[in-house]
Backbone as a printed PyTorch tensor [residue, N CA C, xyz], in Angstrom:
tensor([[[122.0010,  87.8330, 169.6860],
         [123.2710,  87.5660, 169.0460],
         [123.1050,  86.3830, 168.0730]],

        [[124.2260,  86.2850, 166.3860],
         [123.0950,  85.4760, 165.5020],
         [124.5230,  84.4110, 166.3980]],

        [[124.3000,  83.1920, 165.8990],
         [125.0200,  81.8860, 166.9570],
         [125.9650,  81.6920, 165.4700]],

        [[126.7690,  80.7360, 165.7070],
         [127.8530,  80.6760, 164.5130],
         [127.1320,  79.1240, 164.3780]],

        [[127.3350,  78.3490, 163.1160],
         [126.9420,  77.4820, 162.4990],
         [126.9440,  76.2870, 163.6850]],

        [[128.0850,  76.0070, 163.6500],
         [127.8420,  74.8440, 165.3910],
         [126.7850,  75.1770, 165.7120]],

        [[126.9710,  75.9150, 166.4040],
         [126.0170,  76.4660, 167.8200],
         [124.6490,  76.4470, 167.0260]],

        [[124.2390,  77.1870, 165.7570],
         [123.1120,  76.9790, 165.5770],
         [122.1590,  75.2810, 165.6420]],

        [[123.3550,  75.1990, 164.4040],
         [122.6600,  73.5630, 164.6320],
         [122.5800,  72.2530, 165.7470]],

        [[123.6280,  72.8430, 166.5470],
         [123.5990,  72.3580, 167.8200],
         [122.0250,  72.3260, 168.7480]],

        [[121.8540,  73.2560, 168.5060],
         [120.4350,  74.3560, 169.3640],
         [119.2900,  73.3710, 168.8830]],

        [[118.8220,  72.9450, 167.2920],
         [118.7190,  72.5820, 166.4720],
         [118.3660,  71.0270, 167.1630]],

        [[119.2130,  70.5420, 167.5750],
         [119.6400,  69.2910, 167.9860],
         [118.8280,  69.0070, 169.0480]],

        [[119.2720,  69.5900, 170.4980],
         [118.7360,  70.0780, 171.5580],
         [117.0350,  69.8580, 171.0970]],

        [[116.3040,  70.4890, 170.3560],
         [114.9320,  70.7410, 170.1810],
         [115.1270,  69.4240, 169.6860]],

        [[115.4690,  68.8390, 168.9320],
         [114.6490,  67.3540, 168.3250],
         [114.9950,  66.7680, 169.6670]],

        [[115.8230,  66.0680, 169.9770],
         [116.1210,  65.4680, 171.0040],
         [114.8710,  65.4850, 172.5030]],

        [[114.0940,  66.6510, 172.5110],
         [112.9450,  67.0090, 172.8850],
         [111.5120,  65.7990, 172.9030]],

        [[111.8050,  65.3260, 171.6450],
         [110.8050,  64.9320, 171.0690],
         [111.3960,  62.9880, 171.3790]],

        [[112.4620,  62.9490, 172.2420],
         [112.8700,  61.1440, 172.6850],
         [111.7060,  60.6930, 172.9890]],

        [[111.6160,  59.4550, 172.7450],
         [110.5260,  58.7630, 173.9830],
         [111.5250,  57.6340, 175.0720]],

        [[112.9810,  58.1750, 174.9030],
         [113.5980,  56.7590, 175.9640],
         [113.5670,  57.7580, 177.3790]],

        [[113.3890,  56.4560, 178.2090],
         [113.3670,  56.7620, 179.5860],
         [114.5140,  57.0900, 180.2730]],

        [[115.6390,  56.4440, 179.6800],
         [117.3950,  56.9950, 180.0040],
         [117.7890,  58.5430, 179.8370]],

        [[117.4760,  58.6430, 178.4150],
         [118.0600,  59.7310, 178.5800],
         [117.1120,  60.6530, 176.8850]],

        [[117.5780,  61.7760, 176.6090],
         [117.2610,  62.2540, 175.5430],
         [118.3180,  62.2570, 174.4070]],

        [[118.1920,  62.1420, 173.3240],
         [119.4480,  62.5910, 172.7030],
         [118.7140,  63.2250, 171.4370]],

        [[119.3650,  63.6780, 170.4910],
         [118.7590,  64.2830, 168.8550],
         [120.1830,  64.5440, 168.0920]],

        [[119.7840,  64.1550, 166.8730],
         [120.4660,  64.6980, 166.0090],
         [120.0670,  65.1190, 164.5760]],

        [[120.8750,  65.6190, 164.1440],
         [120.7690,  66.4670, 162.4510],
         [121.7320,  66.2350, 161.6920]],

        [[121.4840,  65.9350, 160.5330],
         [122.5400,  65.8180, 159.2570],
         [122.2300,  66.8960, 158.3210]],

        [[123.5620,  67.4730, 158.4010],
         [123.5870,  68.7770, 157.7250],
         [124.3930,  68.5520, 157.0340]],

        [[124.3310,  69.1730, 155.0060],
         [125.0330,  69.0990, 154.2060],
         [124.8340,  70.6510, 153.6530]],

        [[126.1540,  71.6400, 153.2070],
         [125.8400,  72.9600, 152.3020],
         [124.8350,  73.7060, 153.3770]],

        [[125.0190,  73.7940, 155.0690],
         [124.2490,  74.5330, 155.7330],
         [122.7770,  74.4130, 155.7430]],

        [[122.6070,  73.0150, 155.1070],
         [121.0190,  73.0470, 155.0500],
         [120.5950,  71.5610, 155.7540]],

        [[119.8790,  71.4380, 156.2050],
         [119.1560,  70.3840, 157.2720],
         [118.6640,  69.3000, 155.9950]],

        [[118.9000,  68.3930, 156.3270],
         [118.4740,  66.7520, 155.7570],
         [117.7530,  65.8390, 156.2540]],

        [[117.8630,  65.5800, 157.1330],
         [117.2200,  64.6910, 158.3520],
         [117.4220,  65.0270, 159.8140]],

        [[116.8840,  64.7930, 160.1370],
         [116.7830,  64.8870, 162.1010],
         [116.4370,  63.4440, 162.5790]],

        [[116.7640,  63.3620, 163.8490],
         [116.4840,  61.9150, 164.3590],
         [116.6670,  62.0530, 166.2490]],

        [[115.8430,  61.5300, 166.6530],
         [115.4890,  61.2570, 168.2220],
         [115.9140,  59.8130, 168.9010]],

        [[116.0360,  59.8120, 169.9510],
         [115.9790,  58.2280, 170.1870],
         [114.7020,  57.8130, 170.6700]],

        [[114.3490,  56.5980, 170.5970],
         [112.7570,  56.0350, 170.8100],
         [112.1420,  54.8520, 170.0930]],

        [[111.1490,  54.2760, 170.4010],
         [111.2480,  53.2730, 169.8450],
         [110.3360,  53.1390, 168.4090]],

        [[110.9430,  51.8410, 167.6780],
         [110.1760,  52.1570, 166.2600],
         [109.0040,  52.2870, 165.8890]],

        [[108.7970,  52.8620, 164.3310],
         [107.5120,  53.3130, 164.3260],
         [106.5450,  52.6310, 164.6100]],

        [[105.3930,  52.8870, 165.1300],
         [104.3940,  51.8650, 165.4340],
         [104.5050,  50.5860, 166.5630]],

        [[105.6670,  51.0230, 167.1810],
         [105.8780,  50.5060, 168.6310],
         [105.5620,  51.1700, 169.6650]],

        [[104.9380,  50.7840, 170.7650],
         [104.4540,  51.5570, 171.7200],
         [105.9520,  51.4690, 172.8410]],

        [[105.6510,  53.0230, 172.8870],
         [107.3030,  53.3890, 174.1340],
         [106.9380,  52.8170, 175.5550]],

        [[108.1370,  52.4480, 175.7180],
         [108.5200,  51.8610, 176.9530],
         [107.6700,  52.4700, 177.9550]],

        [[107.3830,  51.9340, 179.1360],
         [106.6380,  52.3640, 180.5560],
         [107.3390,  52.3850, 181.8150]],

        [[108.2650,  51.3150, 181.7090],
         [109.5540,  51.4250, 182.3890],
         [110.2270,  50.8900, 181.6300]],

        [[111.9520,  51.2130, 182.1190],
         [113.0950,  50.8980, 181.4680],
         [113.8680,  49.4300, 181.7790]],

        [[113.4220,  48.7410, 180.4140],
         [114.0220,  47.4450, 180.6910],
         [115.8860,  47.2390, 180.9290]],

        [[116.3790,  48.3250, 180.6210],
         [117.5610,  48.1760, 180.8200],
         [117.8810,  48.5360, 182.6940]],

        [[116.9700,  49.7160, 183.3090],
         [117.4930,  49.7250, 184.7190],
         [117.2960,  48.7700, 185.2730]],

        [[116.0660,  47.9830, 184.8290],
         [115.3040,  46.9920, 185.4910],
         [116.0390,  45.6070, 185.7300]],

        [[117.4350,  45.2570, 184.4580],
         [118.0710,  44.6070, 184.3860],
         [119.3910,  44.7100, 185.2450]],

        [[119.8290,  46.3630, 185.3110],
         [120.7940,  46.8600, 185.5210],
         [122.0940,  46.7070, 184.7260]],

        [[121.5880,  46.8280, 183.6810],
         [122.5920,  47.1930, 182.6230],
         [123.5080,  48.5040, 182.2820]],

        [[124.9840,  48.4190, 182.5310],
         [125.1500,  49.8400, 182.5810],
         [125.0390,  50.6100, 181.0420]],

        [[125.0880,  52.0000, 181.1110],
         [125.0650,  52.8740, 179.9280],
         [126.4500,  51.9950, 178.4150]],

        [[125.9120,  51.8490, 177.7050],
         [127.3280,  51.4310, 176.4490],
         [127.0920,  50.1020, 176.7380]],

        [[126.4400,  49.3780, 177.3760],
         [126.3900,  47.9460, 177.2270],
         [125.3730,  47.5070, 176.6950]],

        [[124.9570,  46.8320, 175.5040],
         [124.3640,  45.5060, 175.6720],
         [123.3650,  46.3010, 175.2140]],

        [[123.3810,  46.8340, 173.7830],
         [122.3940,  47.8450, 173.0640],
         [121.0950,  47.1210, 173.4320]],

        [[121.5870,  45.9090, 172.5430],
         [120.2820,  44.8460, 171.7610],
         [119.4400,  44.6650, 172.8360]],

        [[119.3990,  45.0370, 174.1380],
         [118.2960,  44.9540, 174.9320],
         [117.7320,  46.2050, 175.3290]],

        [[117.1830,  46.7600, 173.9260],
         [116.6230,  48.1390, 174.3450],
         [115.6910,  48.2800, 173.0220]],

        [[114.1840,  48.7480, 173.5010],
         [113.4950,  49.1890, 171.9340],
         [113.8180,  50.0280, 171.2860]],

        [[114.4980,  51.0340, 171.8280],
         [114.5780,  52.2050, 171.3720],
         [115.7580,  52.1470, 170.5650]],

        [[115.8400,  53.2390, 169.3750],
         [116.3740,  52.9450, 168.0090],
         [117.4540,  54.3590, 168.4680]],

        [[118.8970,  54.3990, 168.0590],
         [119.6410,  55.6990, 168.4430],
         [118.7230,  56.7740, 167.3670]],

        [[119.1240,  58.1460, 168.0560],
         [118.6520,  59.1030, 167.3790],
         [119.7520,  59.0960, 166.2370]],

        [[121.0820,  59.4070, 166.2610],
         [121.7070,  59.0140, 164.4150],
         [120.9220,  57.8760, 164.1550]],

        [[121.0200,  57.2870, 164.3940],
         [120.4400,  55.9880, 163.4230],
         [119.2390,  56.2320, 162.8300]],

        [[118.1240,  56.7440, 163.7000],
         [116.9370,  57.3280, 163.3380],
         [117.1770,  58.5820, 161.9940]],

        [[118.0380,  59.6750, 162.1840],
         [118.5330,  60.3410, 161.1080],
         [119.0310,  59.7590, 159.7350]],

        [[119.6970,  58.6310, 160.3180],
         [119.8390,  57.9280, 158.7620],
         [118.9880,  57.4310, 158.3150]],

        [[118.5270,  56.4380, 159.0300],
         [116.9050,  55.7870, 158.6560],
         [116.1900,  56.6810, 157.8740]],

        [[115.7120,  58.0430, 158.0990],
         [114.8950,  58.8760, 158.1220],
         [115.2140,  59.7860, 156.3530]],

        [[116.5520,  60.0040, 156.4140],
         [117.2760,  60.2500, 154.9760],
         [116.8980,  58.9510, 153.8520]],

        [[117.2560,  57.4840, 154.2670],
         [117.0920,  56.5750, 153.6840],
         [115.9990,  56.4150, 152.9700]],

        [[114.3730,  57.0150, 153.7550],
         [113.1830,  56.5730, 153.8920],
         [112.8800,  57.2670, 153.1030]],

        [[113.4330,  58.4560, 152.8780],
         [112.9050,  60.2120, 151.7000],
         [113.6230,  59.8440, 150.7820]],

        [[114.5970,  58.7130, 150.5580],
         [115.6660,  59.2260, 149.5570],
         [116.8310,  60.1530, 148.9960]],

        [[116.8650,  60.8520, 150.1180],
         [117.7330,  62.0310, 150.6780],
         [119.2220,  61.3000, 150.7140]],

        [[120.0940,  61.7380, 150.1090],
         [122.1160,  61.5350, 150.0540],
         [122.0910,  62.4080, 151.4770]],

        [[123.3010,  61.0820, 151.8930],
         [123.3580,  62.1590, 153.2340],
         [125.1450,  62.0260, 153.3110]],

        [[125.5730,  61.7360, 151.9490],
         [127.1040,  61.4940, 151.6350],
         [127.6020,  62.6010, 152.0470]],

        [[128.7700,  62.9920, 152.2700],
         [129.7120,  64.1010, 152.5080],
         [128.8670,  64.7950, 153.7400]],

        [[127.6990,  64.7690, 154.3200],
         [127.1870,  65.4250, 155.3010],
         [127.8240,  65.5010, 156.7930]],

        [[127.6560,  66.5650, 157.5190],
         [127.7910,  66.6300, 158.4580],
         [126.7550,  66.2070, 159.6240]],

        [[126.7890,  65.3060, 161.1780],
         [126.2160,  65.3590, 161.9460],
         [126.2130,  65.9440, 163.2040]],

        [[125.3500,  66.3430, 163.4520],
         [125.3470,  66.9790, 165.1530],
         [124.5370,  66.5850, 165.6400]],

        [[124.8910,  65.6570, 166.7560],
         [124.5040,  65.1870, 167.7480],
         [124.5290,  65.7550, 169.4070]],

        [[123.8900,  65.4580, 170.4140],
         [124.2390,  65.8820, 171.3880],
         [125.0090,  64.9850, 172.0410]],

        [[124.9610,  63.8650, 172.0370],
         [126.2220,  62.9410, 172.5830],
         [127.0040,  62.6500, 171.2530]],

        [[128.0330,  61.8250, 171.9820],
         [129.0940,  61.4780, 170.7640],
         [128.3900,  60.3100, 170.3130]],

        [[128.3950,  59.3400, 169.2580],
         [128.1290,  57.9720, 169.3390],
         [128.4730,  56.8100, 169.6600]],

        [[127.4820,  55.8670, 169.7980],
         [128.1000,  55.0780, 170.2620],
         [128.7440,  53.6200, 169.1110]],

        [[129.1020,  52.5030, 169.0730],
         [130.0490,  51.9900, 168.5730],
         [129.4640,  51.8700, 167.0650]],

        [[128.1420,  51.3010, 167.5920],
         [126.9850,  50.7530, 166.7640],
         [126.5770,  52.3950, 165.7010]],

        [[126.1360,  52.6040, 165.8410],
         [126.2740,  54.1190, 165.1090],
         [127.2930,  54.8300, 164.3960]],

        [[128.3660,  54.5040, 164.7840],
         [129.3730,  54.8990, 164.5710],
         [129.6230,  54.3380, 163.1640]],

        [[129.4140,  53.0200, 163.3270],
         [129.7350,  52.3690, 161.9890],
         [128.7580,  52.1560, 161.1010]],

        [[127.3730,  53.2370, 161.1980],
         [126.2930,  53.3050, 160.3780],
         [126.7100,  54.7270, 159.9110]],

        [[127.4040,  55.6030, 160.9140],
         [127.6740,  57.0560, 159.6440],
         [128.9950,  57.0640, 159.1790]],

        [[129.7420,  55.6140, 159.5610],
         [131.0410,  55.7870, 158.4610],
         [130.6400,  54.9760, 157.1490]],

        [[129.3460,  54.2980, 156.9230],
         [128.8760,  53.3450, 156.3170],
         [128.3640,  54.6800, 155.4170]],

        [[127.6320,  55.1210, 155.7180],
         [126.6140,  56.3770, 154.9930],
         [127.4100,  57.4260, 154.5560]],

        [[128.6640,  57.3480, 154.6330],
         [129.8620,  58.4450, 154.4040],
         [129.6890,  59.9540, 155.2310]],

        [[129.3830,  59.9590, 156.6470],
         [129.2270,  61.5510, 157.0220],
         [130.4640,  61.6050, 157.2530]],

        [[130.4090,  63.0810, 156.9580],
         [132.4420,  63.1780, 157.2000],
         [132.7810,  63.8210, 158.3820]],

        [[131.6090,  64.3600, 158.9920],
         [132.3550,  64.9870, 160.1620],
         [131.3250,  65.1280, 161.4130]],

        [[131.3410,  64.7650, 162.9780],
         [130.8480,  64.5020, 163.4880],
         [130.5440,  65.8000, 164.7150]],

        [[129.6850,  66.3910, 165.2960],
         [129.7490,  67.4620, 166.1160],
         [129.0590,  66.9590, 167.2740]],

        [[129.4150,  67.1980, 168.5930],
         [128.9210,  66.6080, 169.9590],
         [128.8560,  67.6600, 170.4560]],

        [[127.6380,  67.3470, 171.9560],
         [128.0200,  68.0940, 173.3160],
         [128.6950,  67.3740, 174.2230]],

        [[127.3940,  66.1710, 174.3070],
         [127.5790,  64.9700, 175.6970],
         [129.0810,  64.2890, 175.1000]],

        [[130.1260,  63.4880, 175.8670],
         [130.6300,  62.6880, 175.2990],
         [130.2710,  61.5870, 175.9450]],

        [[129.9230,  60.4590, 174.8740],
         [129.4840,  59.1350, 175.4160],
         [130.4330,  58.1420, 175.3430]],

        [[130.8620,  57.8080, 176.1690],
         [131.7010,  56.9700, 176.7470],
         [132.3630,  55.5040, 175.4550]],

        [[132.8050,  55.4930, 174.7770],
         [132.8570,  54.6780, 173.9310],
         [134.0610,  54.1950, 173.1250]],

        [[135.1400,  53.7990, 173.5020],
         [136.7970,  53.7030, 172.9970],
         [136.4130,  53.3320, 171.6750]],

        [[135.5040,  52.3600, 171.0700],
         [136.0240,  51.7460, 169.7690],
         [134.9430,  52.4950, 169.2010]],

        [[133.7620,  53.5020, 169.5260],
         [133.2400,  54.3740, 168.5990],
         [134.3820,  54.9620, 168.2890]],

        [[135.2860,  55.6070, 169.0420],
         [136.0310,  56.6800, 168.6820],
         [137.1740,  55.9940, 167.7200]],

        [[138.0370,  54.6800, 168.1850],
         [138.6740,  54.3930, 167.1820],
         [137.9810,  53.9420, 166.1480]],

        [[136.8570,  53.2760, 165.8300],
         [136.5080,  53.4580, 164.3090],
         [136.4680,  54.4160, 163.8500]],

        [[135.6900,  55.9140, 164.4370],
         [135.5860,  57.0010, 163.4370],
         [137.1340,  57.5290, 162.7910]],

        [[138.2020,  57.4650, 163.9320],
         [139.7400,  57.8250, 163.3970],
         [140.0130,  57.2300, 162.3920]],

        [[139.7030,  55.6940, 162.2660],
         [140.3240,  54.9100, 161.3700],
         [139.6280,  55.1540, 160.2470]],

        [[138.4200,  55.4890, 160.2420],
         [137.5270,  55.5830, 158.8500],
         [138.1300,  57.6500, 158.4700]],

        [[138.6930,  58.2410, 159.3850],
         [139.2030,  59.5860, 158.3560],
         [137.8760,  60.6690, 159.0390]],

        [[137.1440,  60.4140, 160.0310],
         [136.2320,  60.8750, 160.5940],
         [136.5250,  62.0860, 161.2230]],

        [[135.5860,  63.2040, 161.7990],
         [136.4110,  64.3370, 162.3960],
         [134.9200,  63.7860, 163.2160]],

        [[135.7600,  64.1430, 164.8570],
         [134.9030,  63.9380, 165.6180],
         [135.0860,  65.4740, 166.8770]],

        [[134.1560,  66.3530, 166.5190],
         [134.6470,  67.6120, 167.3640],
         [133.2790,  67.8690, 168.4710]],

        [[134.2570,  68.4300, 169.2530],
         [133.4050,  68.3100, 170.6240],
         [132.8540,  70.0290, 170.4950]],

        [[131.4000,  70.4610, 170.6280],
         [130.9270,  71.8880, 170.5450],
         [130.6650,  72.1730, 171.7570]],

        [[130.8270,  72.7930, 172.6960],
         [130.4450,  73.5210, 173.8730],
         [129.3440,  74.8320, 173.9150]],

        [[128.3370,  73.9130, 173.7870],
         [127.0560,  75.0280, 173.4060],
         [126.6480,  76.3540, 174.3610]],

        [[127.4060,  77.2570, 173.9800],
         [126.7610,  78.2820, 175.2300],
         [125.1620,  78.5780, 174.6110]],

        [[124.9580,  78.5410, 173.3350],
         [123.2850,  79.5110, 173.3300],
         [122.1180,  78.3310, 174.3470]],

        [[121.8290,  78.8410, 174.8500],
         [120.4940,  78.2720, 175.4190],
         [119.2970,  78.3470, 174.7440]],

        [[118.3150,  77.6140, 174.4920],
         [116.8910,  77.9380, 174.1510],
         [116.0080,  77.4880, 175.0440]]])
């Protein structure tokens, strides 16, 4: 069955997200503009940094949404923008799909980069991601991925 545009690029997502090196969790995303792929991005840490061995955040006991700055690892949007930035790639008017929602910090790197509309599975826990994206005119829609790969 062919998947409808969500769902494809959702799927899409899922596979980069594959490729994390954080010990928490996986995430991926894609910036899509005109149905066509722009950048992709993972979470993990930066280039030419060696990934974590254990997780300095359990180790601290830091919960999930707190207290980014003590983590190597770079968000997967962020990595997508980075990654557009680095090619020279407009990622204005684009769409993202992510598998979580974002979080605050991110949030205000793709209202910065102008994406206009945001696609999730996970929702990540985050009140003032979500009120910045409202206030910046953001569409933040939740996809319920049935295709599996």
């Amino acid at each position: 069955m062919r998947p409808e545009w969500p769902n494809y690029f959702m799927s899409i997502a899922k596979v980069v997200a594959t490729r994390a090196t954080c010990l928490r969790g996986q995430v991926g995303a894609v910036i899509v503009r005109d149905k066509r792929i722009l950048s992709t991005g993972y979470n993990g840490a930066p280039r030419g940094i060696e990934h974590c061995k254990t997780c300095m955040r359990d180790e601290l006991n830091i919960p999930s949404g707190e207290r980014h700055e003590l983590c190597k690892a770079v968000h997967a949007e962020a990595n997508a923008v980075i990654q557009a930035a680095a090619y020279g790639i407009s990622i204005k008017d684009a769409d993202m799909y992510c598998t979580h929602s974002p979080c605050s910090m991110c949030a205000k790197m793709m209202i910065n980069a102008q994406i206009k509309t945001i696609y999730y599975v996970k929702e990540y826990k985050d009140e003032l991601a979500a009120s910045l994206l409202a206030e910046a005119g953001i569409q933040l829609i939740h996809v319920p991925v049935t295709m599996e790969i």
